[in-house]
C-alpha positions, -999 to +999 in steps of 0.1 A: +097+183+106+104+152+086+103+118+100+114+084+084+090+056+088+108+025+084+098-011+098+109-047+093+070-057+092+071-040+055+098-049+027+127-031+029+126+000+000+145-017-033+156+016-044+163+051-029+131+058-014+120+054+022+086+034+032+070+061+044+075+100+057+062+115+084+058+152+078+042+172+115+010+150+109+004+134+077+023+106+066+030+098+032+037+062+019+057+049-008+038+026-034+035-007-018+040-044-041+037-078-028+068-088-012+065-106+015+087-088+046+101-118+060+112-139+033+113-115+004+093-133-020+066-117-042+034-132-038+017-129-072+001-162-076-034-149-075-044-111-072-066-115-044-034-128-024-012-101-039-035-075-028-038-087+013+000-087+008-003-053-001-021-041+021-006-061+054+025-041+036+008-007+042-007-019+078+026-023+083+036+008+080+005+024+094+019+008+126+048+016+125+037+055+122+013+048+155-020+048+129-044+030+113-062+028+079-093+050+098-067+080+094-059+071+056-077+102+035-063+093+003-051+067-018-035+056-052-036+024-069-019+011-097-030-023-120-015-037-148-048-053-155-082-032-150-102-066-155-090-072-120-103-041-106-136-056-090-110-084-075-084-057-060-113-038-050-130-065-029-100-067-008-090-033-008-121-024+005-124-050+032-099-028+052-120-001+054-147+009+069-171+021+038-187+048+054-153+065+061-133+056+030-100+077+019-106+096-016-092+072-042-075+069-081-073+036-097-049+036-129-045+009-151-004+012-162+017-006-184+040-019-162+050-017-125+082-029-105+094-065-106+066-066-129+039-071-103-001-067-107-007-041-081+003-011-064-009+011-037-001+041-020-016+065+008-017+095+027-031+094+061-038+121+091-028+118+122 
């Protein structure tokens, strides 16, 4: 059975897409960018603040599903820029605990949405 995840603590979706599906007991999440929920402005001034926007973004949504990121197996992220990997990473990583982190891909693209730096998706397991 499919459930809709949907919270105010996360942007609203700017397209037809929901922020996150709950199928029995994995949820899926849409790719996640830097707005910030309660004011709707991007925060790309440095990409160690977009990043904790991006991931309070997917918290967020974690939440609102009744989990946390110790039930996230699997993760994509996408970077316009792969000389800011080791920055995205450092944050990325600080919200998990290294000895039980998801399986990951990191893809450097040409472009993302509202032309932003990072993106970042999951999976998790209830």
């Amino acid at each position: 059975m499919k459930k809709i995840i949907e919270t105010k603590n996360a942007p609203a979706p700017i397209g037809p897409y929901s922020q996150a599906i709950l199928v029995n007991n994995t949820l899926y999440s849409s790719g996640q960018i830097a707005i910030n929920p309660v004011n709707g402005n991007l925060i790309i001034e440095n990409i160690e603040d977009e990043t904790t926007q991006v991931m309070q973004n997917i918290k967020a949504i974690l939440a609102a599903a009744e989990m946390n990121f110790e039930q996230v197996i699997k993760t994509t992220i996408f970077i316009s820029n792969m000389d800011d990997f080791a920055k995205i990473n450092n944050i990325y990583g600080s919200y998990f605990d290294e000895n039980n982190a998801p399986a990951r891909e990191t893809v450097q693209v040409a472009k993302l949405p509202k032309n932003v730096n990072v993106e970042i998706s999951i999976i998790a397991i209830k």
